[in-house]
N, C-alpha and C positions, 0 to 999 in steps of 0.2 A: 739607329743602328746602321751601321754602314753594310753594304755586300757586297763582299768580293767572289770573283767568278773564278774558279780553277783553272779551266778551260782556256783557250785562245778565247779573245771576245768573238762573239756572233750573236746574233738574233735570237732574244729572248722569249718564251714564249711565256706571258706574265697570264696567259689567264688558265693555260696549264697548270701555273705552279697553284694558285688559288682554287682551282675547282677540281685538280685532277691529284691528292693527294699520291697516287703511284706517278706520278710526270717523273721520265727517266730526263733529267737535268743536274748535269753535275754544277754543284755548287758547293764555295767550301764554308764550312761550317754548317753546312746540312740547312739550308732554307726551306726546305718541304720539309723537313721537320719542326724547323721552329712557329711556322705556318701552321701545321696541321698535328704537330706530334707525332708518336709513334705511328707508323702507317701502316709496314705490313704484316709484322711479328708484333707482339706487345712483349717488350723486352722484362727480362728481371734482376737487370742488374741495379744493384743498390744504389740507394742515394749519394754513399757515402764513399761506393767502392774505390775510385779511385785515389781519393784522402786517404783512406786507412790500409793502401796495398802497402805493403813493406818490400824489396828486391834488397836480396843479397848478393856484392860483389863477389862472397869464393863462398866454399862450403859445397853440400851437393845440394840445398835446399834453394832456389832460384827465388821464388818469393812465396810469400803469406797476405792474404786475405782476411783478415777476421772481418765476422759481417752477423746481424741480430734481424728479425725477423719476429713480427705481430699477426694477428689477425684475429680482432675480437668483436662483439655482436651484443645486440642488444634486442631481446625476445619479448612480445606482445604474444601469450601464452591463450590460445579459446579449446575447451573440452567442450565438442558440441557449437549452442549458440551462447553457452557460460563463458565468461572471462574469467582467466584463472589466476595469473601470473603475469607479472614483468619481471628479467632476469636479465642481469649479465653477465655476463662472460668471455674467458678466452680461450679463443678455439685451439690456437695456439701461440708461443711465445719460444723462439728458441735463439741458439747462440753457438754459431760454428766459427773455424777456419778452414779457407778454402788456399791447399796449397800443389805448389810446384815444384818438380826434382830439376836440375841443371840439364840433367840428359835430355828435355823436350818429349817426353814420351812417358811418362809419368807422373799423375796427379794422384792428389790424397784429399780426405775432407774429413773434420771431425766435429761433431754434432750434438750438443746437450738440448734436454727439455726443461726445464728447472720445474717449470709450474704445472705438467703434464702429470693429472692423478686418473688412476686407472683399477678401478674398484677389483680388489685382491692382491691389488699388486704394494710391494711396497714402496719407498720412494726413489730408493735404488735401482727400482727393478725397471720402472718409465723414465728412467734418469737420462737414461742414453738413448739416442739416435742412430741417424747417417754415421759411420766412421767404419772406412774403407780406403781402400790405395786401387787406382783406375794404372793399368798399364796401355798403352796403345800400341796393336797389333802394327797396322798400317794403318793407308787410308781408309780404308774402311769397318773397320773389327778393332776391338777392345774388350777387355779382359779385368772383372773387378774381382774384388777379395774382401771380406768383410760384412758389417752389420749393414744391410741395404733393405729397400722394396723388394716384395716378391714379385715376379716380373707375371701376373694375369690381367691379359685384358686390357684397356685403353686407359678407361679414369682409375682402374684399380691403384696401377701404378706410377699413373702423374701424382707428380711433388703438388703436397697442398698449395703450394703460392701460384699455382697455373690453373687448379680446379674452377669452374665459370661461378659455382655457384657456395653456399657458405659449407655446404655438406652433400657429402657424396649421396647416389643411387645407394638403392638396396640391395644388389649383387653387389658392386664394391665392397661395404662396407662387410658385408659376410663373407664374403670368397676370399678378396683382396683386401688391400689397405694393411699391410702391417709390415713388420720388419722380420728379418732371420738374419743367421749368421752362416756364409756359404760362400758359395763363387757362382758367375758367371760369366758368360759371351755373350756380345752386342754387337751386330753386324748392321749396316744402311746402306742400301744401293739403290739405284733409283727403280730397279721393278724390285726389291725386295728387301724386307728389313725382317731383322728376330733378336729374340731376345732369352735365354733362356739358359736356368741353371739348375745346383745341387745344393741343400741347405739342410743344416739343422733342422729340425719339424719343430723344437720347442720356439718359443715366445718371449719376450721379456728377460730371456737369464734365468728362466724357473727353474728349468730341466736344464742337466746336463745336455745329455742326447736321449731326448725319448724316439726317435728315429730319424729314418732319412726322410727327404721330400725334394720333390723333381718340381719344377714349374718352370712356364715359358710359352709367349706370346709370337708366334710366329704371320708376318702379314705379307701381301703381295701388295706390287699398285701400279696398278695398269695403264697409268695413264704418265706415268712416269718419264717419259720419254719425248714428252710433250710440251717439256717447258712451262704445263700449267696452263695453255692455250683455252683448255677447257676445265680448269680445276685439277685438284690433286682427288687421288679416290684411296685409302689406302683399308683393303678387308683381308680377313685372315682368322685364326681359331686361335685357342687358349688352354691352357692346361695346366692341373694342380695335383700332386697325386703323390700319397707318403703315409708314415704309419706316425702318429701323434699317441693320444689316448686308445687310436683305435684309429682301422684304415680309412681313407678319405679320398675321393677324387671329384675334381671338378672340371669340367669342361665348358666351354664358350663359343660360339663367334662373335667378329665385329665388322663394323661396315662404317665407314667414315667420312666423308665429302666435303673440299672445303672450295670454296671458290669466290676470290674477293674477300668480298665484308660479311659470307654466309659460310657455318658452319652447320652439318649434321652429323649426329653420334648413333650411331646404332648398335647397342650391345646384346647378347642373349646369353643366358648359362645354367646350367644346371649341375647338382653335384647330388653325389650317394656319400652327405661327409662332408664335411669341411671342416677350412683350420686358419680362417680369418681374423679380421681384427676383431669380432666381436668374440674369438676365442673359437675351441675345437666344438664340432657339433657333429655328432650320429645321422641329424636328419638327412632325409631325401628331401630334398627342395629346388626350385627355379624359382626365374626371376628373368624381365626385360626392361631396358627404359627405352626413351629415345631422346633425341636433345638438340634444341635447333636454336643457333644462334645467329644476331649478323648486326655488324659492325655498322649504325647507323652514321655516325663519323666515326674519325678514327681514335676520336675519348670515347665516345660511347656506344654500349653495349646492349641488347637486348636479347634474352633467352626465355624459352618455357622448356618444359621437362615432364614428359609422362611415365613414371616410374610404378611397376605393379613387381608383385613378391607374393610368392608363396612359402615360408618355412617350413613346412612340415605339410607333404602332398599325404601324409596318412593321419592329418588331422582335418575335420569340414569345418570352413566359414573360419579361417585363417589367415585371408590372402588380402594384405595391405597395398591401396593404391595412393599414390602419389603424384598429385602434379602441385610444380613449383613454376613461379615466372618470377625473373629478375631482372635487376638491370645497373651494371655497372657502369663506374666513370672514371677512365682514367688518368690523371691528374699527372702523374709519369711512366707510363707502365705498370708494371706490377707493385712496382715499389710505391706506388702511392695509389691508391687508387680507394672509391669510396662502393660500398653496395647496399642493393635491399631486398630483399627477395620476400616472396611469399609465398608459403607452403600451405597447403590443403590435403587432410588423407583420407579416407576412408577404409574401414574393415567390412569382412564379409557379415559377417556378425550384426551390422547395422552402425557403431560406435565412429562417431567421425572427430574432425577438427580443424584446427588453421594455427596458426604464428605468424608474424611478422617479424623478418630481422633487419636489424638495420646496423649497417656497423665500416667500419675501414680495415685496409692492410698495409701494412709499414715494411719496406726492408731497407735493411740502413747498412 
């Protein structure tokens, strides 16, 4: 493979590029990449994206993206020290386009699940996804409209193809993780970013409107100004709060630290109420994890995860804990990448367990 230098020639510094995966060296065709791969983001752009982008010469539609998306596992099932099951499954499988208006300031994205079944629901009702139109304010604010995340909390509302591990904490999955139909504002600056809108309170298409619902993640980051010299910090509070079956609100903070090849997550939340993905809930409950992870190269990953839950604070010996350790490889970024994790829980109650999954994620 030949390499060419962008640059005027000068003095190379070869053992830089070999052991120092961030080596600020311009080179063209990315030779600290092909060296070491993704270095400082793990990207999720598809394998395929650039084959299947389409661009329009006139029209107001600039181009289209269609792009499909995997992530499925394979469960070694223990109730106790019994073995119970092996199973597989797909966590998920979906099938968007991702487009552009001519004006530069305008994107859309439309989103099926085909194979997404969801006990009460029908098959119409899990049918649909992401599908919204992103306007952009300026540089830094934008303004979406449509079926999206509800914007609580850190993992609630990261896109599954970025989550570290095969399934979310126990406040995500009950507070957050789900979809509405509404608007919001999204603002990023370097000491501060938010997020936060107004939305249908139903689910799935069930309901018309069985009410309103506010939610929105707003964070600071203090270190913002720094170039990263000492890491990124970004903490801040969360909120969920509408009238479903019946009122609900839920509240948070978070705390986050990334620096190099290490990350930590620090979430907390509690609600009188919720109306997550596992659907609307009366209860009082909280819940915290924590999550630490660090880039031992720049394929590979290593996490554990201490995750405890209470549902129902007016019920005793309720309160499931969870620790999970993982560890990914990534092969292209997101778009390829292989994992395995293993989860251990314990109830108050005494009733414990384990799994193993093992499995990959495709996006094409």
């Amino acid at each position: 493979m030949s390499i060419i230098i962008a640059s005027e020639p000068k003095r190379m510094d070869l053992k830089a590029i070999l052991f120092n995966p961030d080596a600020d060296i311009k080179v063209q065709d990315n030779l600290n990449e092909a060296l070491h791969g993704e270095v400082s983001t793990i990207g999720t752009k598809g394998l395929l994206e650039d084959k299947m982008k389409v661009t329009f010469a006139q029209g107001p539609v600039e181009s289209i993206a269609p792009w499909a998306d995997y992530n499925g596992s394979l469960s070694n099932i223990w109730s106790g020290e019994d073995y119970q099951n092996t199973t597989a499954g797909i966590n998920f499988l979906n099938f968007g386009i991702n487009g552009k208006l001519r004006d530069e300031q305008t994107e859309f994205k439309v989103m099926i699940s085909p194979v997404k079944s969801i006990e009460g629901n029908t098959y119409f009702q899990s049918f649909f996804a992401d599908n919204y139109v992103v306007r952009k304010i300026d540089n830094h604010n934008k303004i979406l409209v449509g079926n999206t995340w509800i914007p609580f909390g850190i993992e609630g509302k990261e896109a599954p193809l970025t989550i570290p591990f095969f399934c979310r904490s126990q406040i995500s999955k009950t507070y957050a993780t789900s979809r509405a139909f509404g608007s919001k504002i999204m603002g990023d600056y370097k000491l501060l970013e938010y997020n936060i809108g107004g939305y249908n309170s139903g689910r799935f298409f069930k309901d018309f409107f069985p009410g309103a619902e506010v939610a929105g993640t707003l964070s600071v980051k203090p270190l913002g100004m720094t170039d990263g010299k000492w890491g990124k910090v970004t903490t801040g509070m969360s909120m969920d709060a509408g009238n479903a079956e019946s009122h609900f609100f839920v509240a948070g903070t978070h705390l986050v630290y990334e620096y190099k090849g290490l990350k930590a997550t620090f979430e907390y939340a509690t609600a009188d109420g919720s109306n997550g993905s596992t659907g609307f809930s009366s209860n009082q409950s909280e819940g915290y994890y924590g999550t630490l992870s660090y880039r031992i190269t720049p394929k590979l990953q290593a996490l554990i995860r201490y995750d405890q839950f209470e549902p129902n604070k007016n019920r005793a010996n309720d309160i499931r804990t969870e620790y999970t350790a993982g560890i990914n490889y990534f092969i292209k970024g997101q778009a390829l990448k292989l994992m395995l994790n293993f989860v251990s829980y314990t109830l108050e109650n005494g009733t414990y367990g384990s799994r193993i999954m093992t499995g990959t994620q495709i996006i094409l």
